[in-house]
C-alpha positions as CSV (number, residue, x, y, z in Angstrom):
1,X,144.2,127.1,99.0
2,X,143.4,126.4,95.7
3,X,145.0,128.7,93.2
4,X,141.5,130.3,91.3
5,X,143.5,131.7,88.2
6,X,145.8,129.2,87.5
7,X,142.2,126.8,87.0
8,X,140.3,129.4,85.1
9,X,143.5,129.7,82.6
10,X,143.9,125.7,82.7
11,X,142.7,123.9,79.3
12,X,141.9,120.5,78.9
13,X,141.4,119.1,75.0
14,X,138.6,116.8,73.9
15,X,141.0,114.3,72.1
16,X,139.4,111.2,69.4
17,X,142.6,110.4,68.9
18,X,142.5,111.1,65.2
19,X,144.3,114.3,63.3
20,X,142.0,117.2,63.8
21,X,142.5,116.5,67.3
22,X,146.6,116.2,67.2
23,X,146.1,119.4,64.9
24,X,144.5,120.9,67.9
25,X,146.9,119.6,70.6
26,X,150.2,121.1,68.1
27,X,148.3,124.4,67.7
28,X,147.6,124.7,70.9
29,X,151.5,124.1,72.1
30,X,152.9,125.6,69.0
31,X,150.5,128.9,68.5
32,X,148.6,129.6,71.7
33,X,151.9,128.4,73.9
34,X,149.1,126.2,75.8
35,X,150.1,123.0,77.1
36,X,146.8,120.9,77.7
37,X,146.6,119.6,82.1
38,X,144.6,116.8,80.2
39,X,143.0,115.1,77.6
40,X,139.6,114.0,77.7
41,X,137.8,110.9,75.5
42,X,134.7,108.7,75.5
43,X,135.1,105.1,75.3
44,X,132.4,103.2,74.8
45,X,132.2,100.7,77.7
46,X,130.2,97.7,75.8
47,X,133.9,97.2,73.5
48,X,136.6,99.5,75.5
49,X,136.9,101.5,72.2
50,X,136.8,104.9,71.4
51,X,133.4,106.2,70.7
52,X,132.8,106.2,66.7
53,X,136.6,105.3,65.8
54,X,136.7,102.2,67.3
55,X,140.1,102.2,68.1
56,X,140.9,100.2,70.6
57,X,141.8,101.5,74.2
58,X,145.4,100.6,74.8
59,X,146.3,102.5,71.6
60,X,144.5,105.7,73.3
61,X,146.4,105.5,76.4
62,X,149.6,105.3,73.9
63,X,149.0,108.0,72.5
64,X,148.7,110.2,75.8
65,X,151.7,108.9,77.2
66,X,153.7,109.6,73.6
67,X,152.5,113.1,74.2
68,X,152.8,113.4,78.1
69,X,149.7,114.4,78.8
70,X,147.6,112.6,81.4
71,X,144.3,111.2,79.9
72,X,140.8,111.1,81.7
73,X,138.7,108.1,80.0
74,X,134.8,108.8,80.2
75,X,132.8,105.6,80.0
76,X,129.3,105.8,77.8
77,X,127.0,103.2,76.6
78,X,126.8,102.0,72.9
79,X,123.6,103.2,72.3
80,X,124.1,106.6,74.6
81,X,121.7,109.1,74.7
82,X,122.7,113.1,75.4
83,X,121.2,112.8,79.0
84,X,123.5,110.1,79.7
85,X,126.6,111.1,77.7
86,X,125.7,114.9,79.5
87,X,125.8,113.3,83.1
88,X,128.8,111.4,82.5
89,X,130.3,114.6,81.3
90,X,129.3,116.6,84.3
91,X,130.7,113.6,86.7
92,X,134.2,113.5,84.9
93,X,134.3,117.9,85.2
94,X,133.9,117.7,88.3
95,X,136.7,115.4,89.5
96,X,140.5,115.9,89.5
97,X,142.2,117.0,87.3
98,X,139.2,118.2,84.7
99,X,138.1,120.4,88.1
100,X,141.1,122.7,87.4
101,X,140.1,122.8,83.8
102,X,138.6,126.3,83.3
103,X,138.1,125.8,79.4
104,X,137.9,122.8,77.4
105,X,139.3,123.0,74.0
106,X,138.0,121.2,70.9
107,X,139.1,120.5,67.5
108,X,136.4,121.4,65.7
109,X,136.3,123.2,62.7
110,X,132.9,124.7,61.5
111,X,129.6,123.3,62.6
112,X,128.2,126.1,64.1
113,X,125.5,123.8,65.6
114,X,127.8,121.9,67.2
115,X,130.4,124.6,68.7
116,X,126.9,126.2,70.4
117,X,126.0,122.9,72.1
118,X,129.8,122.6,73.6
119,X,129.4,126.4,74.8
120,X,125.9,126.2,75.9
121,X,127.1,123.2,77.8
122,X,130.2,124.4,79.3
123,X,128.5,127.6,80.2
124,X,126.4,125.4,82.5
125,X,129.3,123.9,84.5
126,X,130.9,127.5,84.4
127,X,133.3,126.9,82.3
128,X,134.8,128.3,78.4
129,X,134.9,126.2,75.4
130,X,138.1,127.1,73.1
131,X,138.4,125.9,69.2
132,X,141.8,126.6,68.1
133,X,141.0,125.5,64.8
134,X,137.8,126.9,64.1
135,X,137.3,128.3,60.6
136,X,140.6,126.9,58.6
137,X,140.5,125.8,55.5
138,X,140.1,121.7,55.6
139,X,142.3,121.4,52.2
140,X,145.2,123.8,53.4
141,X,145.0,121.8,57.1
142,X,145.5,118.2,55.2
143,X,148.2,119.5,53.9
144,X,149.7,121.1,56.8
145,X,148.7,117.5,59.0
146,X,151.0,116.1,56.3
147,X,153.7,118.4,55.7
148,X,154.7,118.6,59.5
149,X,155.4,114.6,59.4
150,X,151.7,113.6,61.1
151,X,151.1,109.9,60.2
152,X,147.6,108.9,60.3
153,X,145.3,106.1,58.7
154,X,141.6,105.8,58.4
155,X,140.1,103.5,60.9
156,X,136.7,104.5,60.1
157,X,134.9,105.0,56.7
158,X,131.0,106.1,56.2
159,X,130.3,104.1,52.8
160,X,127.4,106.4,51.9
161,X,129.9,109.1,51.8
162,X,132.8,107.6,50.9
163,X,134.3,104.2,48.8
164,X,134.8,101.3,52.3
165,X,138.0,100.3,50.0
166,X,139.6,104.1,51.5
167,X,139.2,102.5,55.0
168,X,143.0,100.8,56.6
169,X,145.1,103.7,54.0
170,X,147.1,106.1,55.1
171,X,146.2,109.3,55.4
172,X,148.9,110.7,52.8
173,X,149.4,113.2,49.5
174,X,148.2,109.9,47.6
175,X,144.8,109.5,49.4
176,X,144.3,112.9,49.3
177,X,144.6,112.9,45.2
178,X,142.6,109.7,45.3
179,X,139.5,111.3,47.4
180,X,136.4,111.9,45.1
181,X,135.5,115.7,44.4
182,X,132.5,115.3,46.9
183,X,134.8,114.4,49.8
184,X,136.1,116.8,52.4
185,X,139.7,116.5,52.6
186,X,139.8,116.2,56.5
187,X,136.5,114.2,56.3
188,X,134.6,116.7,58.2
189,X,131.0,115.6,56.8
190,X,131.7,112.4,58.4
191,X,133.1,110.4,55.3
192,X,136.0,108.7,57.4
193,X,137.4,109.3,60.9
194,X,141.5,108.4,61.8
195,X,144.2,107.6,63.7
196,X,147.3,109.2,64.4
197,X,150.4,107.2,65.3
198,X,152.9,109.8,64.5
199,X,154.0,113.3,64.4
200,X,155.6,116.5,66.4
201,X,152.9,115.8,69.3
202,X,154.9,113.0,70.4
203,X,158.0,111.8,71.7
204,X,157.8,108.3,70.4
205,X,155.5,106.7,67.5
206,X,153.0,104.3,68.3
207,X,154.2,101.0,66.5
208,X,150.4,99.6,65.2
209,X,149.9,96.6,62.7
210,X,146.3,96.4,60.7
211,X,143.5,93.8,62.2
212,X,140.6,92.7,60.0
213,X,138.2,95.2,58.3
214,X,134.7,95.2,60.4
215,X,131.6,96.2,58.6
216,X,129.1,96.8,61.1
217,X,126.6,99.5,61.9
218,X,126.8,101.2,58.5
219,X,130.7,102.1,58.7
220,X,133.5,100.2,57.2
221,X,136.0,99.6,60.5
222,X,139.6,99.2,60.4
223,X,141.0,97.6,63.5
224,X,144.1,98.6,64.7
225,X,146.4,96.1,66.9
226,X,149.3,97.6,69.4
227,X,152.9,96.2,67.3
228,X,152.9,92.5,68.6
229,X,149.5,91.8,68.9
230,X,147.6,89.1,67.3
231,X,144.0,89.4,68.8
């Protein structure tokens, strides 16, 4: 018989693979002594990428295995619409192991707007929504990403937002100095996404070398190759 508590207490994390969601993953283990059963990304199925990153989807699968945490991949169109990317959610909820997940956790840090979709959602399929990170201060959590030995670099930039030349650096002190007034230091009002490669989360780095620089879509894209690979 299926233990009922042990799936109403189990958390699963909504993972990008960039450093809001490794801040959520080290909070998690390190503050709230939670160690995820999974973590859960789209991928857009027209390039195998992660949705909006565009990281490619052996360097996901990486990452979960540097942090021994199994990872549930949820296919979506490129041009996905919330009735499809709801359904697909539903589908992946209710299979193993997200059907032991009571409460899906997510890094995100204040749009209210946002936070009461996830609930209202979650609500639906009987489950909680937890945000571990809700409400910090984005300049103190830079820091923090930093100062704990997190290595990141920006694999997406918004140029509307933000200069495309910021797009392939490393999300270090330097870039941080180097970000214009307007620009939030974690990038939460969508001026650049990342990628982290390194940090306490894992047991091993993710060895990367930089591809070409994509323009496409509106968004400067850095791609990111596994250490060895040419394509």
């Amino acid at each position: 018989m299926p233990d009922r508590q042990a799936e109403e207490t189990a958390v699963a994390l909504s993972w990008s693979g960039g450093k809001d969601s490794a801040l959520a993953l080290w909070t998690l283990r390190e503050e709230l002594g939670i160690e995820p059963l999974a973590l859960l990304t789209t991928l857009t199925e027209d390039f195998d990428r992660v949705s909006m990153h565009a990281v490619r989807s052996a360097l996901l699968r990486a990452q979960a295995a540097a942090a021994g945490i199994e990872l549930v991949e949820i296919g979506i169109p490129a041009a996905c619409v919330n009735e499809v990317y709801e359904e697909r959610m539903a589908e992946a909820l209710a299979r193993p192991p997200l059907d032991r997940a009571g409460t899906i956790a997510f890094a995100d840090l204040y749009l209210a707007d946002v936070r009461a979709y996830r609930e209202e959602r979650l609500a639906q399929a009987d489950r909680a929504a937890l945000f571990p990170l809700w409400g910090r201060d984005t300049t103190a959590l830079a820091h923090q990403f930093i100062d704990a030995g997190f290595e990141a670099t920006l694999v997406t930039v918004d140029p509307s937002r933000l200069d495309p030349s910021f797009v392939g650096r490393r999300f270090d002190q330097q870039l941080l100095a180097d970000l214009p007034p307007t620009a939030d230091p974690c990038g939460e009002n969508g001026e650049f996404h990342t990628f982290v490669h390194s940090g306490p989360i894992f047991d091993r780095p993710i060895e990367i070398e930089l591809g070409d620089v994509v323009e496409r879509d509106g968004f400067a894209f850095q791609d990111l190759l596994p250490a060895g690979r040419s394509d």
